[in-house]
N, C-alpha and C positions, 0 to 999 in steps of 0.2 A: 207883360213885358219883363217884370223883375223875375220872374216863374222862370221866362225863358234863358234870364241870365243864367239864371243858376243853375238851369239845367245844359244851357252849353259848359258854364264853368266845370258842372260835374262831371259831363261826358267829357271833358278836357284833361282833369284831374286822372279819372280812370283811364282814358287814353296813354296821359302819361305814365302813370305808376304802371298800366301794361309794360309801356316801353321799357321801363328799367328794368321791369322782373321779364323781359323779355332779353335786355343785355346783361344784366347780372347770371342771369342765366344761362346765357350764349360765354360770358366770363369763365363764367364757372368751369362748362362744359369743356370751354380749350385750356382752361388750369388742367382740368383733369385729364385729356385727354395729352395734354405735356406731360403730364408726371408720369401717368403708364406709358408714353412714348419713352421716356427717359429710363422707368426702369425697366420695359423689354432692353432697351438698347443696353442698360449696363449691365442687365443678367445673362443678356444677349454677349457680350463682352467678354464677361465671366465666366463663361460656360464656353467660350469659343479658344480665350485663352487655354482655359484648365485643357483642353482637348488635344487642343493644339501644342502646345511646349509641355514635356516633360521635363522634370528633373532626372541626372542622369548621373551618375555615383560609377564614372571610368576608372577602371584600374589597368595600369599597363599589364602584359603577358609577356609579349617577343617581336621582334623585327623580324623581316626579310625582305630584301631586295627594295629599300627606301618605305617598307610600309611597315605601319608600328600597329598592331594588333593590340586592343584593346576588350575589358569585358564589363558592360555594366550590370555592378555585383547586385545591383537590388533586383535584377530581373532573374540570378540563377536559380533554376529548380532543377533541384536533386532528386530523382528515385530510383525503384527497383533498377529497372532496364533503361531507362531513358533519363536526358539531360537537356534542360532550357536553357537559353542564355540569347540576352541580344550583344553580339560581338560585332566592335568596331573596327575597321580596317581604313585609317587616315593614310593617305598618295596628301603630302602636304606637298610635295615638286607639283603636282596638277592639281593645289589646291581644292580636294576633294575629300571628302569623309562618309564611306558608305555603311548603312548598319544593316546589319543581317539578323534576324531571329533564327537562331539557330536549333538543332530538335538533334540531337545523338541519340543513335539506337545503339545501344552499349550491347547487346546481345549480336549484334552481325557488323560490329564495329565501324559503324557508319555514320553520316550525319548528312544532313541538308537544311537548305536554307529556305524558310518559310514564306518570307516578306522580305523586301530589300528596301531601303531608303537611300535616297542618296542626297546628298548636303554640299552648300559652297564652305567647303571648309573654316576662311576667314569670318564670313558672318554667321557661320550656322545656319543659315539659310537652308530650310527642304527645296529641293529642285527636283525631284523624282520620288514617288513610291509605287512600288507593285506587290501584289497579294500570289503572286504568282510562284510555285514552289519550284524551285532549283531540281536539276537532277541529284538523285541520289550519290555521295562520295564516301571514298573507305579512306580511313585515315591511321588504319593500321602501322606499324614500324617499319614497313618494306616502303610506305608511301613518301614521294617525297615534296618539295617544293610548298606550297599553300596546304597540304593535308597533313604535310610533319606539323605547318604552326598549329592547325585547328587540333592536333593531335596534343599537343603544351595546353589551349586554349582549354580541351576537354580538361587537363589535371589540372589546371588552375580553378577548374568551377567544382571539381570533383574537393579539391582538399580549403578552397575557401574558407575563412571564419570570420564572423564581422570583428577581429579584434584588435589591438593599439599593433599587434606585428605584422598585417597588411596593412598599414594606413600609407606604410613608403611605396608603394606601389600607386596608390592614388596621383591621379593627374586633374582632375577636374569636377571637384566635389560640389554637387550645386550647380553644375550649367545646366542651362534650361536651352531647349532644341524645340525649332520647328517641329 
């Protein structure tokens, strides 16, 4: 009789201590499984943010007809025959702010627009992107309307320098864009 105490007692003991390395374990498991939920989510975050907003470094160029033509300088590249730049063109009356990637072919004096974005001006907000390329335009001296400013836009990225004598040209050093 005393044999079988102790052998219920013992199966009871082992039963128990099961159970606990069975919840200490099942603990564990959703510890762990929180903290890699927590850091996909924040790298998840971090990776969606960085993706998402850029930093944009606008310098004015020229107005016309209520639109103020803007170039963000960290994106201009200079070469031979050709010119990058993503140019902004803010309608603040229709609370709008579109950016253009722009690609000049300096040999046939031309340029187009690679990708458009478009923005709610007041919050910066993306409302629109297409990958869709523009037709080709000539922004020669005879041109006039929208291909005179992109014609200023091209010498503005042509003679740029990062230094203290365009910084008055700066309008929004630091904003960060859908």
């Amino acid at each position: 009789m005393m044999e079988k105490n102790r052998t219920i007692k013992l199966i009871e003991n082992v039963k128990n201590m099961i159970h606990k390395n069975i919840i200490n374990g099942v603990k564990g498991a959703v510890a762990l499984v929180a903290m890699a939920l927590t850091f996909v989510v924040c790298l998840g975050g971090s990776v969606d943010n960085a993706e998402a907003a850029q930093r944009v470094d606008r310098h004015f160029v020229d107005s016309l007809d209520g639109t103020g033509y803007y170039v963000d300088v960290k994106t201009i590249n200079v070469q031979d025959n050709a010119v990058t730049a993503d140019v902004y063109m803010v309608k603040s009356l229709y609370n709008t702010m579109y950016c253009y990637g722009v690609v000049y072919n300096l040999a046939e004096q031309s340029y187009q627009y690679t990708y458009t974005k478009i923005y709610q001006y007041d919050t910066r907000k993306l409302t629109s992107y297409s990958e869709v390329p523009s037709m080709v335009y000539g922004y020669s001296n005879a041109a006039l309307g929208n291909n005179m400013i992109m014609a200023e836009v091209l010498r503005f990225c042509q003679e740029y320098r990062p230094d203290s004598q365009n910084t008055k040209n700066n309008t929004y050093v630091g904003e960060w864009l859908d």
